[in-house]
N, C-alpha and C positions, 0 to 999 in steps of 0.2 A: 443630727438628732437620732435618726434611726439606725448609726452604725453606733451609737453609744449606747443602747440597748441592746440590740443583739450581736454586736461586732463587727467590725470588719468584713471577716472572712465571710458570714451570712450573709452581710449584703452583698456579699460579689457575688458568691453561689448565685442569690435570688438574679442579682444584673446577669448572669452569663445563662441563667435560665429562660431570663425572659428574652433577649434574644435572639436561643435558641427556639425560642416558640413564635417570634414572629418570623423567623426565618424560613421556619414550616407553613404560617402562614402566605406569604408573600410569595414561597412557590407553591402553591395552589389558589392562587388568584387571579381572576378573570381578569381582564382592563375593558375601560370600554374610550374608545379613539373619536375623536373630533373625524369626522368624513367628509372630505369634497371631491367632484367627481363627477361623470354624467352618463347615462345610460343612452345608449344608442340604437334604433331600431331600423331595418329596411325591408322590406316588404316588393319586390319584384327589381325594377329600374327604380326607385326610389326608396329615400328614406323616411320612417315616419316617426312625428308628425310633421317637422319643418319643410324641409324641400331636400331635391335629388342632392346625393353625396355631403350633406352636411349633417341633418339632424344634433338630436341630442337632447337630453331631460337634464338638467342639472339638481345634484343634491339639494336638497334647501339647507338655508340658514340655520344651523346647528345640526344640522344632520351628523349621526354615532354610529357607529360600527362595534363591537363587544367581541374580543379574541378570548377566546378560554385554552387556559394550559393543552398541548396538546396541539393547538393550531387549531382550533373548532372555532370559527367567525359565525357570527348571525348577527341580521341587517332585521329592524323593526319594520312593520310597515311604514308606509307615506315617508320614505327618506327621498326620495325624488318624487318633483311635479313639475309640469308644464302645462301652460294653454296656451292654444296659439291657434289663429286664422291665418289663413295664406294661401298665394295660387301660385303654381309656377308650370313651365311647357314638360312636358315629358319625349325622353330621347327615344321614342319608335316611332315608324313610319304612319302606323294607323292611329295612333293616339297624338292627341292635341294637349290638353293639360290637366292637371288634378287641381280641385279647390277643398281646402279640407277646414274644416274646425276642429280641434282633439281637443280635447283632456287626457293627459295620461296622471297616473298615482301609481309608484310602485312602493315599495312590495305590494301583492294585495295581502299576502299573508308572510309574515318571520323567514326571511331568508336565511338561510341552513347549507354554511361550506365547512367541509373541513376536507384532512386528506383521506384517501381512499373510502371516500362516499359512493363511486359507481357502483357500491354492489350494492347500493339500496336503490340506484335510480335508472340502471339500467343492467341486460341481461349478459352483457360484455361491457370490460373493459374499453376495448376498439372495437368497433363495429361498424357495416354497412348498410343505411336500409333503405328501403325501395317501397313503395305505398301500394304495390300490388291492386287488386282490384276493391276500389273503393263501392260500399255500396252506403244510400242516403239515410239518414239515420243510425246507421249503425257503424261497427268499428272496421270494418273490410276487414280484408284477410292479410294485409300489408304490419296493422297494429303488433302483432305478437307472433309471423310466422316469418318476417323477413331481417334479420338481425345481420344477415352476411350476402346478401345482393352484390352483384360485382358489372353491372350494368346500372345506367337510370328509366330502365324498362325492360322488369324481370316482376314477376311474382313471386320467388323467392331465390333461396341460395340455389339450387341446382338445377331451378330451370332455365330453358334455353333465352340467349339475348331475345328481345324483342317480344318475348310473349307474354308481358303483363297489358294490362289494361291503363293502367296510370303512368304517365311518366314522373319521376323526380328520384332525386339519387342523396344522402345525408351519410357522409362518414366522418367519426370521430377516431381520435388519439388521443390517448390521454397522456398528459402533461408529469412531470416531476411531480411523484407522490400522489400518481391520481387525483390529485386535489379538484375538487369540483362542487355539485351541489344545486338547489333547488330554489327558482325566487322569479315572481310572474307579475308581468305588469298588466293594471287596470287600465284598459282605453276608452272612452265615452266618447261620444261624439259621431262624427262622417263628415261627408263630403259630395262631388261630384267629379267623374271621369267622364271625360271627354271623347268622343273614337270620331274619327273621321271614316264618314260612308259611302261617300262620294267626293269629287273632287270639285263639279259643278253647284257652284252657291253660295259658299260649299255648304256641305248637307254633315249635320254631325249629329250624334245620338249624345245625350248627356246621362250618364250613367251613375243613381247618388251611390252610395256605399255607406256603411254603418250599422250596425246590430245586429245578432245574432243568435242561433236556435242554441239549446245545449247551455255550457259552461259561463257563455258569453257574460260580457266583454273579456273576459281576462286570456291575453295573449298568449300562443301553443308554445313559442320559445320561450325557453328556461325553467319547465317543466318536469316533474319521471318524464321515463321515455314513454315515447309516442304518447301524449298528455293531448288535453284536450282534441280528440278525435272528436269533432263536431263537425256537425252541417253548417255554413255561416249562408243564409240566403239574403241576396243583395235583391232588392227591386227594380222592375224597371224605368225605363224616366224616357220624355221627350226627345222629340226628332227637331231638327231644324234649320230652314234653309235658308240660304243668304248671310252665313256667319262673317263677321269682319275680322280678321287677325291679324295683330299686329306684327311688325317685323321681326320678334321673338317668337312668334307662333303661341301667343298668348290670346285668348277670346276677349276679343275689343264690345263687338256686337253680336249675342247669341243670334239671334236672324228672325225667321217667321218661326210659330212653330206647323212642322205639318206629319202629323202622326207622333204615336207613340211606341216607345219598344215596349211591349206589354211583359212579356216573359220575364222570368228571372231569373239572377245568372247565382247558381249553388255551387259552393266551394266548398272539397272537406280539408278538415286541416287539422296536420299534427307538428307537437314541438318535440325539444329533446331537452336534456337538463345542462346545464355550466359545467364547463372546465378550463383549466390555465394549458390543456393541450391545443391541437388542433382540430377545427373543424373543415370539412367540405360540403357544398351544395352546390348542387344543379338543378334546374328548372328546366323546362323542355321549349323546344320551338313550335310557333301556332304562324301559321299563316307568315305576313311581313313581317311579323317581332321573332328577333333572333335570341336564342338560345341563351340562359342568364347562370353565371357560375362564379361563387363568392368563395377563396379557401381564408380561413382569420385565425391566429396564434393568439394564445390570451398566455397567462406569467405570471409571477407573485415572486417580489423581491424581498421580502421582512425581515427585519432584524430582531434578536434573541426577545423581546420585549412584544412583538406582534406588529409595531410599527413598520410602516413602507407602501410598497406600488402593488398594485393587485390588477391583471387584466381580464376576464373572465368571458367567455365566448360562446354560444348557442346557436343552435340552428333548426330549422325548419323547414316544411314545403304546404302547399296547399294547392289541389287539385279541380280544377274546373272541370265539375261533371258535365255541363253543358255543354261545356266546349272543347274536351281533352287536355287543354294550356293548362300547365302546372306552372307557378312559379315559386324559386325559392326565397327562402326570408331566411334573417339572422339576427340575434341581437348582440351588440358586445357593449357592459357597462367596466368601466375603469375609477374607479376608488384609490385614493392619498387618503392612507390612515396615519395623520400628523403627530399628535401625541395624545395620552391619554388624559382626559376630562374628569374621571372618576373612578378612584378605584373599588373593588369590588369583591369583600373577601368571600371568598368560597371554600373554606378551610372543611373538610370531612371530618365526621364524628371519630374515623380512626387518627385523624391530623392531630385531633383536639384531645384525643385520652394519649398520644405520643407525646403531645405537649407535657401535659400534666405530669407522665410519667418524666418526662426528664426535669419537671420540675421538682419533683420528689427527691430525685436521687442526685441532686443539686443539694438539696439543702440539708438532706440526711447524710451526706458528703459534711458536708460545712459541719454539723450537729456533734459528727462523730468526732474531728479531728476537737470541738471546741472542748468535748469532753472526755 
């Protein structure tokens, strides 16, 4: 009907116009991808919240991902949760076991990757940094003057090994396309650590942990750089003698109690933001616990559409003012973005008058030859 009115050739102008306009559209459009996936955390000789060397938050059910032309990903909040109680023995000499309750909720806030982001979240590309001297309440001198440390116990780049105050050591690499980026998990919850004080009884201090001064809860990995510089102050807790453990060195029977550790043990702690490079960290040695060092490669395999494997990698340290023992943390979450759920046009005011224009000259094309 409507080529017997205006002809033929009109309609096709109008068909090869409008094609031409969604094809303007459809490359300036965002997708947004089905996500599964789990987010991983460790935190010294363990991971958290599950137990040593497993952990893991998994996406929830329906959890999206949103790639924009360009390669620019962002993650909504609450796309990963977990809660989980659990004890398990921890592998150092003076420590007996962790008993934790968590809730973790990530994002807290709109996670934000694309390529060459490091120059919004950190002051280098690669970099080495070292926490220099921490002081409590405030950001030490480690936050913003040590970016190229070449020890895990320097105060900055040109001073000599051995003369910071803090031990811990954080170097990055960045990956293909710098691609990296910013996105921080909420933690609720704690727990109890366990230390063995004595051998006779045995005699153990039970040590809870959870909640913090400052930023709190929301974790220093995968943060801008050096991101939450806070104070986290842990309480103290119960002595107690006559413990029973079982033949996994798990606490059967806490024992009597007798005394309490009054003090509290303050830790300052800073993260660093994601990349599909590499990271390294070190933690320092205290007393029997020996010295902790995690290197992790993260990656991003996508195909022309945004679709594929994404590994993405963070690091951290936190410093015991009490005690001089720093140890280090990492996070690495891993995302299958399957296919996309919904498309999502983002066509520009300039997409949208290029449209029109070529619709014009389509049909004033057809117009001319009709007459």
């Amino acid at each position: 009907m409507l080529s017997k009115l205006i002809g033929p050739k009109l309609v096709g102008a109008f068909a090869v116009a409008f094609v031409l306009l969604l094809g303007l559209v459809s490359t300036a459009q965002a997708k947004q991808f089905a996500m599964s996936g789990k987010w991983v955390q460790r935190r010294g000789v363990v991971c958290i919240p599950v137990a040593a060397n497993v952990g893991g938050m998994k996406a929830i059910s329906g959890a999206t991902a949103t790639v924009q032309p360009g390669g620019t990903m962002t993650v909504a909040p609450d796309q990963f949760r977990t809660t989980v109680q659990i004890a398990f023995p921890l592998p150092q000499p003076s420590l007996v076991q962790i008993s934790s309750h968590f809730t973790g909720v990530g994002p807290k806030a709109t996670g934000v990757f694309k390529p060459g982001h490091w120059t919004a979240t950190r002051p280098y590309k690669d970099f080495a940094f070292c926490p220099g001297t921490p002081v409590v309440g405030g950001t030490g001198v480690g936050a913003t003057k040590n970016p190229n440390c070449a020890t895990h116990k320097s105060e900055g780049g040109t001073a000599p090994a051995g003369s910071g105050k803090a031990h811990g050591l954080v170097k990055y690499k960045a990956g293909l396309a710098a691609y990296g980026g910013t996105m921080q998990m909420v933690m609720n919850g704690g727990g109890t650590i366990s230390f063995m004080l004595g051998i006779t009884g045995p005699t153990i201090m039970h040590n809870p942990f959870g909640g913090a001064t400052g930023a709190a809860p929301t974790e220093g990995p995968g943060g801008p750089y050096a991101s939450n510089n806070l104070t986290d102050v842990l309480p103290g807790g119960p002595i107690t003698v006559g413990a029973v453990l079982s033949p996994g060195g798990m606490v059967q029977t806490p024992g009597i109690p007798n005394g309490y550790y009054g003090s509290t043990a303050t830790w300052h702690v800073w993260g660093f933001p994601w990349t599909t490079g590499k990271v390294y960290v070190q933690g320092s040695a205290a007393g029997p616990n020996t010295s902790t060092t995690a290197t992790l490669t993260g990656s991003r395999s996508v195909t022309a559409n945004g679709a594929g494997n994404i590994t993405l990698v963070a690091g951290g340290i936190a410093n015991g003012l009490h005690s001089g023992f720093t140890y280090m943390s990492f996070d690495y979450v891993q995302m299958k973005l399957s296919f996309p759920v919904e498309p999502l046009p983002s066509m520009s005011p300039a997409g949208i008058a290029a449209g029109a224009l070529l619709m014009v000259v389509a049909v004033g094309y057809a117009l001319r030859r009709r007459f």
